[in-house]
N, C-alpha and C positions, 0 to 999 in steps of 0.2 A: 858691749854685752859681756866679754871677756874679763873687761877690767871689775865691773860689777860682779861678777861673780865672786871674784878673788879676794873684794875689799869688805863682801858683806860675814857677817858671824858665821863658824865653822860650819855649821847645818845648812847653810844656803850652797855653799859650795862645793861640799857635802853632793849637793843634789848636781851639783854641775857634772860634778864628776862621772857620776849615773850617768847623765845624757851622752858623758864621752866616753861610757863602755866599763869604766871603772868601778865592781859593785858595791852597793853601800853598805852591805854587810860585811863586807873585807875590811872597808875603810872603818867600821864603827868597831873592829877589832881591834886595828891597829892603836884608835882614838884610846878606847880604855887600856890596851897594854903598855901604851909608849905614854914617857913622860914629857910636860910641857917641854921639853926643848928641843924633843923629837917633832913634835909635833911643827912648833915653830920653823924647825929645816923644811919639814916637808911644802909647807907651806909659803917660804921662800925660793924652797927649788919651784913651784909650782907657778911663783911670778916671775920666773926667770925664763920657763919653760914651755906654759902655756900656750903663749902664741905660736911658737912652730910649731907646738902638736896641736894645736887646732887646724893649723894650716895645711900639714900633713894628715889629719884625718878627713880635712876635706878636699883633698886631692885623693884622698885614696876614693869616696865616695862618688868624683866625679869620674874616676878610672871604671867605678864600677856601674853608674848612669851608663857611659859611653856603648855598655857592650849591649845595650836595651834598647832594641827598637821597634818600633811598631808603623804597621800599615794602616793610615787612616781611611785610605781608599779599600782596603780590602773588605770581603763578605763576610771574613774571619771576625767574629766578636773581637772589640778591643779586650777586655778582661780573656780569654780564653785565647787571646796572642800573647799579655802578659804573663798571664800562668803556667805558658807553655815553654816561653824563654827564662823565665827565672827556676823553673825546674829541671832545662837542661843545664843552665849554670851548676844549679847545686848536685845534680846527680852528675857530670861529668867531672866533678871535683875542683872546679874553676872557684867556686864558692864554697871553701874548708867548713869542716863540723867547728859549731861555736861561733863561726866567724857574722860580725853583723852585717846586717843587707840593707839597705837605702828605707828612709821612712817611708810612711802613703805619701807626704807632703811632698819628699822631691821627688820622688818617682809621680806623682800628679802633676808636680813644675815641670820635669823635665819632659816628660810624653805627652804633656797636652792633655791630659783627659784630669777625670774627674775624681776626687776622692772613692766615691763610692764604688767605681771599676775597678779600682786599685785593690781596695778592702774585698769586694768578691774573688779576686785573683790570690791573692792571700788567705785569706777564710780555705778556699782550697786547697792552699798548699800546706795548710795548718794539719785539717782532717787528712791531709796522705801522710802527715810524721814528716814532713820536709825541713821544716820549720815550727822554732816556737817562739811564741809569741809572750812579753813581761809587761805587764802596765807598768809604766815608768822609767822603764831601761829599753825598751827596744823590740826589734825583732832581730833575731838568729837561725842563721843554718842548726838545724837538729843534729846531736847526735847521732852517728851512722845513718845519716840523710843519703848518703849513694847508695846504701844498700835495699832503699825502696824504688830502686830504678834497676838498670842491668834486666836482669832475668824476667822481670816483670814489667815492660818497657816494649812498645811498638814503634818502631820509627816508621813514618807516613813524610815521603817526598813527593811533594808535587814544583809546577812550576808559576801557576798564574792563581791566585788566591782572590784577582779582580774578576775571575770567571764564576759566575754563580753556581755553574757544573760544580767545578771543583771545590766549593764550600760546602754544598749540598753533602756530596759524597763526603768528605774529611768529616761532617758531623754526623751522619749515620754510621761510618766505621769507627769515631770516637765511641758512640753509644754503645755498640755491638760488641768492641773489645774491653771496653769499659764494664759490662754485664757479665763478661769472663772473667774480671780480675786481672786485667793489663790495664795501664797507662798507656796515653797514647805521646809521643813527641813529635808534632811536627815542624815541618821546616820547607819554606818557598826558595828553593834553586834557581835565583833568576838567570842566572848565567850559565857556563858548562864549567867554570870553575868552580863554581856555585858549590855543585850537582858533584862533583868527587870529594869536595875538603865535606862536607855535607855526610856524605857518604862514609868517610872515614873515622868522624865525629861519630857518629851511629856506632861503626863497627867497634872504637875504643869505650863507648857507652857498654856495650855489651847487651843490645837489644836482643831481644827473645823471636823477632822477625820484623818484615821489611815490607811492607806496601810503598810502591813507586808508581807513579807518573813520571816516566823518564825520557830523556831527551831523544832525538829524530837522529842526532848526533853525535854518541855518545865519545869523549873521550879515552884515549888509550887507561889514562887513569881513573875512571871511572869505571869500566872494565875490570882492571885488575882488583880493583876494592869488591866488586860482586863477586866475581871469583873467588876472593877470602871468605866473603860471607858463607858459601856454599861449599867452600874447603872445612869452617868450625862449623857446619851443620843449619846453621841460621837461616829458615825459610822465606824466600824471596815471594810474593805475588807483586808480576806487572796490572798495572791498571793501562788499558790504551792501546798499549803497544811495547810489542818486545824487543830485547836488545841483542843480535844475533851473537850466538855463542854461549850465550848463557840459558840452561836449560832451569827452566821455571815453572810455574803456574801462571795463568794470564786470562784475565775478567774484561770484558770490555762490553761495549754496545751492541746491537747485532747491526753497524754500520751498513751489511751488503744487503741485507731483507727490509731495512729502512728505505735505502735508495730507492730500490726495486720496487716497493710497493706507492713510493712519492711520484716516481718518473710511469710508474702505471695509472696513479689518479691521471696525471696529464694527458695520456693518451687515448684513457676513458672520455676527456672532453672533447678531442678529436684535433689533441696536436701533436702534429709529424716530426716537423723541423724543431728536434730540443737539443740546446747546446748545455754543455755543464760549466760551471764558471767554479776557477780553483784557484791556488797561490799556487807559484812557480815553487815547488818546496818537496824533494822527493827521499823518500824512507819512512812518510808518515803512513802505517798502517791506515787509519779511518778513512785518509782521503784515499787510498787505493782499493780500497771496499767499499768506499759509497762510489765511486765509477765504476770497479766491475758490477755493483748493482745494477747502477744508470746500465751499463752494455747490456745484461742478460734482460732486463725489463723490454728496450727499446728491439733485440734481436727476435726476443720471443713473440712480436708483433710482427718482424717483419718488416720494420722501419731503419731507416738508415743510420748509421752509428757514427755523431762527426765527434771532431778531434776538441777535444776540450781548451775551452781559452785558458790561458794562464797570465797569471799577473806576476810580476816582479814587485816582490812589498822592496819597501827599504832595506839596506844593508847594516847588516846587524850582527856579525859573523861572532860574536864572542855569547851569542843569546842561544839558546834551546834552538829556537828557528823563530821565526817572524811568528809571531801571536795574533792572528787576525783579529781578538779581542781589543789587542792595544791600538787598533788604526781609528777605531771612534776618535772624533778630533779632526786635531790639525794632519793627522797625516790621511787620513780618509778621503782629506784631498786629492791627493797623490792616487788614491784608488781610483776614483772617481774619473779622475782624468785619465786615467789609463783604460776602463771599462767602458768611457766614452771614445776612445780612438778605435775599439776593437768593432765598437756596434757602428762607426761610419769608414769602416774598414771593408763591411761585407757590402755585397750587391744588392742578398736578401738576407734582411733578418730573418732572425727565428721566431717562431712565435711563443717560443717558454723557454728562458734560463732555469737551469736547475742548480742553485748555490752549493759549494758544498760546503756554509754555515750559514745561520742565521745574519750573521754582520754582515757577510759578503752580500746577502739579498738584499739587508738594508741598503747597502752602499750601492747597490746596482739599481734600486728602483729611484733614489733620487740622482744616479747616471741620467738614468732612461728619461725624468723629470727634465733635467735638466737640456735637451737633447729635443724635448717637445712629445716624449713617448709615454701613452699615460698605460696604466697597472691597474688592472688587467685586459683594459678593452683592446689595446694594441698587443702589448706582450704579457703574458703572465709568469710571474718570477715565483719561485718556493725556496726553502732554506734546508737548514738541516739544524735542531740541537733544541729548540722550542725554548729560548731564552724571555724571560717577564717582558723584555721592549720588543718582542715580535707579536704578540697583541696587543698592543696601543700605540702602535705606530699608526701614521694618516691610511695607511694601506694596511689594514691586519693579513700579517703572512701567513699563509700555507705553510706549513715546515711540518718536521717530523720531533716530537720530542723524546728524547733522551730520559730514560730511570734513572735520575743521576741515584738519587736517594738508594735503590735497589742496588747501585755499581758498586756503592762505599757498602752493604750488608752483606753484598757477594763476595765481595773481595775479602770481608773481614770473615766469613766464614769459612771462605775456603783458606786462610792462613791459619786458621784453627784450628783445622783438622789437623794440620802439618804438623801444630804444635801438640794436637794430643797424640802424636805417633804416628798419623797415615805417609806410607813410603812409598803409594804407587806414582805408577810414572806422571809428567806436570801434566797439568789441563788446561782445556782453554774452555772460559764458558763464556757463553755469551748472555745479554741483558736485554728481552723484547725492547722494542721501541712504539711508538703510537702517531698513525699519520691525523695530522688536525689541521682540518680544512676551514681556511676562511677568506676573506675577500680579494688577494693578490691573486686567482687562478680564475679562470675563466674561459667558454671555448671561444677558439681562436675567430680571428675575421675571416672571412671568404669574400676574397678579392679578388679574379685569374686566380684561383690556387693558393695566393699567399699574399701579405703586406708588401706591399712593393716597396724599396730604399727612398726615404724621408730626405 
């Protein structure tokens, strides 16, 4: 292809040149100013040369492929993970004014998707002034392209983008910041390294405020990077759960009125013995408000309050904390096997586990399957989070659902205020929840009192 270029009439190559960043109007100046022997060198140095700059412009190009990646598994639109990475490139100045960015073609080659996801991620970044776009020469970082980021720029951390919670929210606080005249940049911290380099990307951006999803266990340097936020004035809102020390805004679920009102359905059907089923995993806010639910539900009855089973997930210590979403699969076994030692561990079962998620119920009812214990007529199980596979499982769960939608418009409002000047002290709000009852609960058997050990 190279060599055709170089061997065909000045205008063919001419065009070559275009494709390699070289504009033709420069080139068609030089054409008529310089005489044929100019012309000639150039032309010589051009076969002489070509190949290592080609070679070198496409290493530069796969330098710049490399830092592009995308979650196929995730909730996150492919095109709106595109859009969102190549806009932190060019707004953190990774990607200079002028400089050109990868076609639709290899950015389609290289990410696996499809032309036209490419072109909607682009088309986007066209209309924010990020980028412009030349039929025949290319696409370019815009002109003063960083300075439609910074001040006008949300950064949104979360940790699991395979949770459909956390899609929901990220795209109702995209809309709601979006309708103010911010951008939003998000970014999945799968790690706790993740979650400070992340962090500190943000704060060199020069974001206008900070929606987090932040880890159970947060880093020393992770820490000090909030701290700077809140030292240059840049308003933080936690989503979930907060980070001690750092004085904040903080939106979440109403975790403890959820529990309380699920662990009350069960008792309305006239069961005693309810155990709560959790990950061994402690600092997480939600799980320590949906038990003191479970407790004040079960005490305000009158009924005995037992000590919660906990499971051991896998060891994962460089991660946020064990993701109960990621055990679907081959390590679900591992669950499985542990939630079955615990149920032929006791003397007497209980007659209702209370999950504290939906996965965990999942994982527990084909335990109990597996074990000979059928859902509900033996035990009745509920969850917590009301995720799409907890109504069309073989057992439709009871659980509590979650306003993910309502968490991401909470959250983006209350960082609003902040940003139009409110300086009272942080809040914490909370987001009803809604108990939806269906075919895993049931009243219990009456057998002597209770199911005798299987």
């Amino acid at each position: 292809m190279a060599t055709r270029i170089i061997t065909q009439r000045p205008a063919s190559w001419t065009a070559g040149l275009e494709h390699l960043g070289i504009e033709a109007g420069y080139f068609s100046d030089v054409a008529r100013c310089c005489r044929p022997c100019y012309i000639r060198a150039l032309y010589i140095h051009l076969c002489t040369n070509l190949k290592s700059f080609l070679l070198t412009n496409a290493e530069f190009m796969r330098d710049k492929l490399a830092r592009i990646r995308l979650d196929h598994n995730s909730y996150i639109s492919l095109h709106v993970q595109l859009h969102n990475q190549l806009r932190r490139l060019i707004a953190s100045g990774r990607w200079q004014d002028g400089e050109r960015i990868p076609t639709e073609t290899q950015l389609s080659r290289h990410l696996d998707i499809s032309r036209t996801t490419v072109r909607i991620a682009l088309q986007r970044l066209e209309v924010e002034g990020m980028i412009q776009r030349t039929a025949g020469r290319g696409t370019f970082v815009a002109h003063q392209a960083q300075n439609h980021g910074g001040s006008h720029a949300i950064g949104y951390i979360t940790h699991s983008f395979h949770n459909e919670i956390h899609s929901v929210m990220l795209s109702s606080a995209e809309t709601e910041l979006r309708s103010a005249g911010y951008q939003v940049i998000f970014s999945n911290a799968t790690t706790l390294a993740d979650e400070a380099a992340i962090l500190q990307q943000m704060l060199d951006e020069n974001v206008a405020g900070l929606l987090i999803w932040a880890s159970a266990r947060p880093t020393p340097d992770t820490i000090a990077v909030l701290e700077e936020f809140q030292r240059r004035g840049i308003p933080i809102v936690f989503i979930d759960r907060l980070i001690d020390g750092i004085e904040a805004d903080y939106v979440a679920s109403d975790n403890f009125g959820g529990a309380y009102e699920l662990v009350t359905h069960l008792i309305s059907l006239g069961h005693e013995h309810i155990v709560q089923l959790m990950p061994n995993i402690s600092g997480l806010r939600a799980i320590d408000e949906r038990h003191r639910g479970y407790v004040a539900a079960a005490q305000s009855q009158g009924l005995p309050v037992y000590a919660p089973w906990k499971l051991d997930p896998p060891e994962r210590p460089e991660f946020h904390e064990t993701d109960i979403y990621s055990l679907v699969g081959e390590k679900s076994e591992q669950i499985i096997e542990q939630v079955v030692q615990l149920l032929n561990a006791v003397e007497t079962k209980p007659t209702a586990i209370a999950c504290i998620n939906d996965i965990l119920a999942i994982i527990t009812i084909s335990a109990l399957r597996e074990i000979g214990i059928a859902v509900p007529e033996e035990v009745s199980v509920v969850g917590f989070d009301d995720i799409s596979m907890a109504s069309h499982i073989g057992v439709p769960l009871t659980t509590v659902a979650q306003n993910a939608y309502e968490l991401g418009v909470t959250a983006s409002k209350q960082l609003l205020y902040r940003l139009e000047g409110d300086d009272s002290a942080p809040r914490a709000r909370t987001v009803p929840t809604r108990l939806r009852v269906r075919a895993s609960t049931a009243a219990p058997l009456v057998d002597a009192g209770r199911l005798v050990s299987t």
